[in-house]
C-alpha positions in Angstrom: 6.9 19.8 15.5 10.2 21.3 14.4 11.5 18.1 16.4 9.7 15.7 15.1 10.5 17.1 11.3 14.1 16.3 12.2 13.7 12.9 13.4 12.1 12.1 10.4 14.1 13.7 8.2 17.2 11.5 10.1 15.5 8.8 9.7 15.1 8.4 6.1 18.6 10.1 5.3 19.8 7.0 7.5 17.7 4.5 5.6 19.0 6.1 2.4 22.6 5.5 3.4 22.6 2.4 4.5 20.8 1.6 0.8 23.8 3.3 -0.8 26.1 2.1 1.0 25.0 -1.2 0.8 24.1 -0.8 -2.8 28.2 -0.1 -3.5 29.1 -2.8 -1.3 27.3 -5.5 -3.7 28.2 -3.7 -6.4 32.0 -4.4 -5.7 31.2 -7.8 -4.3 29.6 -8.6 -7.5 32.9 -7.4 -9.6 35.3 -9.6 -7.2 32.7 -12.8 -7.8 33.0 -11.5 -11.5 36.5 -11.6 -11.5 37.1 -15.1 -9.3 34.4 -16.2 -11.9 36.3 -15.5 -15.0 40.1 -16.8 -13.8 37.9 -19.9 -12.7 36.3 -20.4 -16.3 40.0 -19.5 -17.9 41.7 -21.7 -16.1 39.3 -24.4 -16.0 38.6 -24.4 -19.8 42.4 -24.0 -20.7 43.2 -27.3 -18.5 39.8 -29.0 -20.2 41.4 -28.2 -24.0 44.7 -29.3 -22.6 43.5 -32.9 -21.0 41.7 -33.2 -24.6 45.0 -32.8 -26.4 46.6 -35.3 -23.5 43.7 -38.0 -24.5 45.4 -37.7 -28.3 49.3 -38.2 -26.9 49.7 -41.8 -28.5 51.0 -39.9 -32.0 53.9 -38.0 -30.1 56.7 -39.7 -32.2 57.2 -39.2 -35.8 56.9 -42.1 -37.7 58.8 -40.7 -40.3 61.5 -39.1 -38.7 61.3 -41.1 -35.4 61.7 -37.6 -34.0 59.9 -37.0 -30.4 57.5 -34.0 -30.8 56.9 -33.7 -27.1 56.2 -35.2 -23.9 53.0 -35.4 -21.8 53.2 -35.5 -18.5 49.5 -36.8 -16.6 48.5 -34.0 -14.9 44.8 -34.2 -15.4 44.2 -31.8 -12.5 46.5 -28.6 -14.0 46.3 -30.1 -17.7 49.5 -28.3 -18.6 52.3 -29.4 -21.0 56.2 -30.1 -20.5 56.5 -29.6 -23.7 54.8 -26.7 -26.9 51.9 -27.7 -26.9 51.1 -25.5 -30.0 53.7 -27.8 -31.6 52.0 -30.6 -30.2 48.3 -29.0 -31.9 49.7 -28.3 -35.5 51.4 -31.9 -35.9 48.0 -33.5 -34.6 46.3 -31.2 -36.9 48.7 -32.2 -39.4 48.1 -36.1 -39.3 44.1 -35.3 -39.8 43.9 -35.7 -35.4 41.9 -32.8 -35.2 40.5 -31.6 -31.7 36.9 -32.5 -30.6 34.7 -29.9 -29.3 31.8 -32.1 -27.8 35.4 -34.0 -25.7 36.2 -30.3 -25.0 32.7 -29.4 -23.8 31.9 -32.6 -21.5 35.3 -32.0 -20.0 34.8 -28.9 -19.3 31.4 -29.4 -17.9 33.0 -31.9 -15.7 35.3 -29.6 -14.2 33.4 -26.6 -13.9 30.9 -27.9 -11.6 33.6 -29.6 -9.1 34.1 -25.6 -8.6 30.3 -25.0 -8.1 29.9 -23.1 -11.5 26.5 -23.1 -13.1 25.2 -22.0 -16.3 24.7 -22.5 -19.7 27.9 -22.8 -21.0 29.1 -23.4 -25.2 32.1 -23.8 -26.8 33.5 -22.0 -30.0 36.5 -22.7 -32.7 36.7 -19.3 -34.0 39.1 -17.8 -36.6 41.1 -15.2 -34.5 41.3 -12.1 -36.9 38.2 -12.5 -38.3 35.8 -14.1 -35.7 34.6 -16.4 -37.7 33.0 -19.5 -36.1 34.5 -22.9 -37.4 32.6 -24.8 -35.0 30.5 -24.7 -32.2 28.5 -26.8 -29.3 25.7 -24.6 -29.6 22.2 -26.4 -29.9 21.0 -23.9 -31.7 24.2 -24.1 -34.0 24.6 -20.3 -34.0 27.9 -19.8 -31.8 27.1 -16.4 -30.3 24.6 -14.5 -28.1 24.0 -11.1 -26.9 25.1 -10.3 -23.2 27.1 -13.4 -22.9 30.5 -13.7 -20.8 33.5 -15.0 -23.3 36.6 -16.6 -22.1 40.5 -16.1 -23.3 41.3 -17.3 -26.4 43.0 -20.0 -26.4 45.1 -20.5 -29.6 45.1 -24.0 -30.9 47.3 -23.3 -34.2 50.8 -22.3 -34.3 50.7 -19.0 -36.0 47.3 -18.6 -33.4 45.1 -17.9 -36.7 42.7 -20.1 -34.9 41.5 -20.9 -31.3 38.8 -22.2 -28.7 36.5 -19.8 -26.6 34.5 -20.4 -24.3 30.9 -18.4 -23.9 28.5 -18.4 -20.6 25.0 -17.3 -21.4 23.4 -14.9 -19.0 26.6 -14.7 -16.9 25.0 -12.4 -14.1 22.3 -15.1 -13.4 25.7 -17.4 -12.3 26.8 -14.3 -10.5 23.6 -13.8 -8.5 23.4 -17.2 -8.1 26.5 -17.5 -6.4 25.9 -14.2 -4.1 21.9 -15.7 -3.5 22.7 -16.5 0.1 24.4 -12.8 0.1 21.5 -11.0 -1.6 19.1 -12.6 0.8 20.9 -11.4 3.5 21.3 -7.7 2.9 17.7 -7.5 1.7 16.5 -8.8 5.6 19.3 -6.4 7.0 17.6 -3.3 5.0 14.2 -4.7 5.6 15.2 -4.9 9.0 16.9 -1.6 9.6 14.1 -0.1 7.7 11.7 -1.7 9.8 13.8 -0.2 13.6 13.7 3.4 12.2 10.3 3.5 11.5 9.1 1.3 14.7 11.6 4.0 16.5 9.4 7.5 14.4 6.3 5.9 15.3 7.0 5.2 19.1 8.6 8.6 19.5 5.3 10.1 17.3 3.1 8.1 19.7 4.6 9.0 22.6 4.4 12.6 21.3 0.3 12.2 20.8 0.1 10.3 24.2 2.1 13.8 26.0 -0.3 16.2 24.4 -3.5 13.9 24.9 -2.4 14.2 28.4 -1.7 18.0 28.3 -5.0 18.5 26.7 -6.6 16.5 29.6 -5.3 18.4 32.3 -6.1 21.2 31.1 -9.7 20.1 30.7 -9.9 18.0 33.8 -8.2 21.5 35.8 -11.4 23.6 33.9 -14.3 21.1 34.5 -13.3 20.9 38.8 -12.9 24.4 38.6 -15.7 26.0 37.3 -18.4 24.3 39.7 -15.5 24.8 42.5 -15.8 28.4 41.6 -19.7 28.2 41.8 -19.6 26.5 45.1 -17.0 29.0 46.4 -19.7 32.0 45.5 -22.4 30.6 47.0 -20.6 30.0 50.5 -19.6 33.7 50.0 -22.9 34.8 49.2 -24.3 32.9 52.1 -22.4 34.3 54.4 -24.4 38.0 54.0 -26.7 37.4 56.6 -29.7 39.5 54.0 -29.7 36.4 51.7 -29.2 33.7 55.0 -32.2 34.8 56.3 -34.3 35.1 53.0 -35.4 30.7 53.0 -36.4 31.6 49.1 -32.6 32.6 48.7 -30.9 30.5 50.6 -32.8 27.2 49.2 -31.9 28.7 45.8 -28.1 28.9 46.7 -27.9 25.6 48.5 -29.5 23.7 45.4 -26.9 25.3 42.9 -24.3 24.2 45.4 -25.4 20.9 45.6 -25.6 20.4 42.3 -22.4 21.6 41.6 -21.6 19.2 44.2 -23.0 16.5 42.4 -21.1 17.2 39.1 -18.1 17.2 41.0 -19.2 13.8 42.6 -20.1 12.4 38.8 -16.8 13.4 37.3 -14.7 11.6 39.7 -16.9 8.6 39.7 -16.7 8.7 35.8 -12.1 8.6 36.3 -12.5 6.2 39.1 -14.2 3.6 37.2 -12.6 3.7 34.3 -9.1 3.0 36.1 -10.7 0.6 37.9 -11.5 -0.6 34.3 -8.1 0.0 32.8 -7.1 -2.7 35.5 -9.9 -5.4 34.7 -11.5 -4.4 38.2 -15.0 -2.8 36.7 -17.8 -5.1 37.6 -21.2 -4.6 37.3 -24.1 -5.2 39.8 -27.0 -6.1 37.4 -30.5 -5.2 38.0 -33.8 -5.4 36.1 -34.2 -1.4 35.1 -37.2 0.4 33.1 -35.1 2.1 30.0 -37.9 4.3 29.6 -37.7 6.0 33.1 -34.1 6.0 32.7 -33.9 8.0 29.0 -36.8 10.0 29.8 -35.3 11.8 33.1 -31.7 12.3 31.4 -33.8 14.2 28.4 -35.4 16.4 31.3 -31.8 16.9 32.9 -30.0 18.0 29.5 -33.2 20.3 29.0 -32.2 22.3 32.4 -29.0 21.8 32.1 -28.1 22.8 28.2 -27.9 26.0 27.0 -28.9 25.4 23.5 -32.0 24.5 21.3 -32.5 20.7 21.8 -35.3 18.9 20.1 -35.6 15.3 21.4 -37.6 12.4 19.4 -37.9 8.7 21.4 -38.9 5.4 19.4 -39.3 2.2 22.2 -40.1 -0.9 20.5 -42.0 -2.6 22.6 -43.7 0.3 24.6 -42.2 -0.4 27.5 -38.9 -1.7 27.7 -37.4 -3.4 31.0 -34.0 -5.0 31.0 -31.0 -6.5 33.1 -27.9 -4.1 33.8 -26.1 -2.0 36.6 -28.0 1.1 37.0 -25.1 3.4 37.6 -22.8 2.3 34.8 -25.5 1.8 31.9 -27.6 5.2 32.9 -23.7 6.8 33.2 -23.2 5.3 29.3 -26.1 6.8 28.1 -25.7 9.8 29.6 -22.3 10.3 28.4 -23.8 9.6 24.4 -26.3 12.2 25.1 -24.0 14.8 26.3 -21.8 14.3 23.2 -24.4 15.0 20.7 -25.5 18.3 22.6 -21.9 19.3 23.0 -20.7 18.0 19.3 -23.5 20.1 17.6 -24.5 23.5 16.3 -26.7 26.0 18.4 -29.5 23.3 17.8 -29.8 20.2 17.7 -32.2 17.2 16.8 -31.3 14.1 18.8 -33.6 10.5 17.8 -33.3 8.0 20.7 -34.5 4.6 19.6 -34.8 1.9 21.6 -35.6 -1.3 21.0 -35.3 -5.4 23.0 -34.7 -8.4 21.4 -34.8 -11.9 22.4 -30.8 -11.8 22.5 -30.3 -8.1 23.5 -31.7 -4.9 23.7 -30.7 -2.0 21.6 -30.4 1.5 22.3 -29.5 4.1 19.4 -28.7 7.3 20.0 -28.5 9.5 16.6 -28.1 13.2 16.1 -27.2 16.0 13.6 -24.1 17.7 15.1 -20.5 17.9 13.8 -19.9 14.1 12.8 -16.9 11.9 12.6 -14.6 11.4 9.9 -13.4 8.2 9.0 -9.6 9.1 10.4 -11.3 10.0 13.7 -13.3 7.2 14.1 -10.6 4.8 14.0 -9.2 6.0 17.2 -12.3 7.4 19.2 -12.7 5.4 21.6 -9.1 5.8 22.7 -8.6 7.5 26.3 -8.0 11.0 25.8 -9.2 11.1 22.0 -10.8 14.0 21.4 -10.7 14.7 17.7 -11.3 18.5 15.9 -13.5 18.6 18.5 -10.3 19.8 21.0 -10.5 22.8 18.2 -14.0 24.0 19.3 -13.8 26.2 22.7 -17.1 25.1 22.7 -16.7 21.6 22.9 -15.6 20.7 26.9 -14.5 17.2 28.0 -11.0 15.3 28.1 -11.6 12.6 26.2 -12.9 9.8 28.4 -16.7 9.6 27.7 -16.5 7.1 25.0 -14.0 5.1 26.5 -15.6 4.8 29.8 -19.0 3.6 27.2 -17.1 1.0 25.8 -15.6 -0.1 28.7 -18.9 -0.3 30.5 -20.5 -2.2 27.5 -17.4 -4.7 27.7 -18.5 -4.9 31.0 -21.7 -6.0 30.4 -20.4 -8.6 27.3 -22.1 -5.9 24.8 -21.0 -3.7 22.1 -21.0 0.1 20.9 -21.4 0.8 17.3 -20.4 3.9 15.5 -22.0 5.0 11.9 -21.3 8.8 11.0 -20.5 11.3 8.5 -18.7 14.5 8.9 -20.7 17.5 8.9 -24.0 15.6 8.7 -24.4 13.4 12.1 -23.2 10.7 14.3 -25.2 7.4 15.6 -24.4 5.4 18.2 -25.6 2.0 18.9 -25.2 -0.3 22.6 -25.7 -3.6 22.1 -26.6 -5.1 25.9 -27.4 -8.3 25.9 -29.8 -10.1 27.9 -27.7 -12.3 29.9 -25.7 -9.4 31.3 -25.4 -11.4 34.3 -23.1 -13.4 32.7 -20.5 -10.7 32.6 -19.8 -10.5 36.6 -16.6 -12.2 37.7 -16.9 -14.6 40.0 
């Protein structure tokens, strides 16, 4: 237990890590796309104002003066200057050649999605002190939004009272945009490390159940050969006084508890044999036309010998008598095994209705008592080899798991069913479902 505490405990302290460490991994990936993100929009929106003022360059001589204000070199792709271009701004400005925003913006646009930048991007002519917008590419004509990324300033006057900015709305949508592929990625590596360290607890918790399944049948399996090994063992000793030899009353007494231990030993291995022959798809059935009602009438007169508690039988057969097609050993075997759980999965006493019941399709054989029940945990696994249940917690309860298994197994054999309706603490029912072509079932 203490082991199993730990491997859990290591497991979801590994999980946890790998979240966190994970979780600080994108965080710093997204800062270093943040920051590539802004020197792209910087750079690419100072080169889009500068190709703007380049498209304005046929007013670079003074008219007046004839004095050469600066020269432009076409470098579209960097959009810098040779010359001030601040100088080159104020005398444009000057001369009533004042910058176009909408130019600016479809520029920009342009050149921001040759890098593979998305968003909703606006442009701003701001006074720099104040923050006051002069003019904007907003839609909505209001020049500012909450949460959104803004660029450098670049100036655009010479005494930089005034200058453009650039605004990206929702700038972590571009982020995550840009990291999607990423995102989607580190999500199916938790997913999938989540997914090994719980595959890896459940096969070691499995493998745990499957050990002590196994140590509780041994120990039952070493406790139901010994007890009627003991039995035959005292009756060879007692037959060996020569008082109780020569007494025939005696002696047939002892040789008939000896036998029938015998035959308990006999049933015990048959009931393991088959179902490993079963566990390998070798269980076949010999089918023959059997009389239910002989068969479920002398088990109720063996568990009445046999038992040693109060049991109160009550048989419904609809029709009367009820003949049918199955193999005599495995179905009485099945039946038997259902009636032996309800006497040994009940109180002191114990009421067990048998109804049985053919069809055109299948005849149906219910076998409900009063006893412990099922909860709805257990009965999800029940039928599992080994699978005993609380009732591994009752001294009173023998068996190693097997009975119900070898049922269903027998009724696969046969192309039937086994039902299961119960309630803890008020009763179990099952039901076997043969049907009539039970022929059909043999291998050929």
């Amino acid at each position: 237990m203490n082991s199993e505490k730990h491997i859990k405990l290591l497991t979801f302290s590994a999980i946890i890590l790998i979240v966190v460490l994970q979780g600080i991994w994108m965080h710093n990936l997204i800062q270093l796309i943040e920051r590539h993100m802004t020197t792209q929009i910087n750079e690419t929106f100072k080169a889009s104002v500068n190709k703007e003022l380049m498209m304005r360059r046929d007013l670079v001589v003074d008219s007046t003066t004839n004095e050469i204000i600066g020269v432009v070199e076409d470098n579209f792709d960097e959009g810098f200057f040779s010359g001030p271009e601040l100088v080159y701004q104020e005398f444009l400005i000057k001369r009533n050649r004042r910058m176009n925003l909408a130019t600016i913006d479809s520029i920009f646009h342009l050149d921001i999605k040759a890098r593979d930048l998305y968003g909703r991007f606006f442009i701003n002519h701001i006074v720099a002190e104040s923050g006051e917008i002069l003019g904007t590419t907003d839609p909505k004509g209001k020049g500012s939004m909450k949460g959104a990324f803004r660029s450098e300033l670049i100036p655009v006057r010479l005494d930089k009272s005034e200058g453009l900015q650039v605004l990206l709305v929702s700038p972590y949508r571009t982020i995550f945009r840009q990291m999607l592929f990423i995102l989607i990625l580190s999500v199916l590596l938790i997913l999938f490390v989540g997914y090994t360290f719980f595959y890896l607890l459940s096969s070691f918790i499995k493998e745990r159940h499957i050990r002590q399944l196994q140590n509780d049948f041994s120990h039952a399996l070493t406790h139901d050969m010994a007890t009627p090994l003991q039995a035959i063992a005292q009756v060879n000793h007692l037959l060996v006084n020569e008082k109780i030899y020569l007494d025939p009353i005696q002696r047939n007494k002892y040789f008939r508890l000896a036998q029938q231990q015998i035959l308990n030993l006999q049933a015990l291995t048959d009931r393991i044999l088959t179902l490993a022959r079963a566990e390998q798809a070798q269980l076949t059935i010999e089918p023959e036309m059997l009389n239910l009602n002989e068969i479920v009438f002398s088990l109720m007169e063996k568990f009445k010998i046999q038992a040693k508690k109060d049991i109160r039988f009550t048989t419904h057969f609809f029709p009367g008598e009820i003949t049918f097609l199955a193999d005599p050993v495995l179905i009485q075997n099945a039946i038997s095994n259902l009636m032996d759980n309800a006497i040994k999965y009940s109180t002191e006493s114990v009421n067990i209705e048998i109804r049985c019941e053919q069809k055109e399709e299948a005849t149906i054989i219910c076998i409900k008592d009063d006893g412990y029940g099922i909860s709805k945990k257990e009965q999800e696994k029940i039928f599992a080899k080994f699978e005993r249940g609380k009732a591994v917690q009752r001294n009173e309860a023998r068996g190693f798991g097997l009975g119900l298994s070898y049922v269903k197994k027998v009724m696969e054999a046969h192309g039937g069913t086994i039902g299961l309706f119960s309630e803890e603490g008020v009763g179990s029912e099952f039901v076997l479902f043969v049907p009539a072509s039970a022929e059909e079932a043999v291998p050929h």
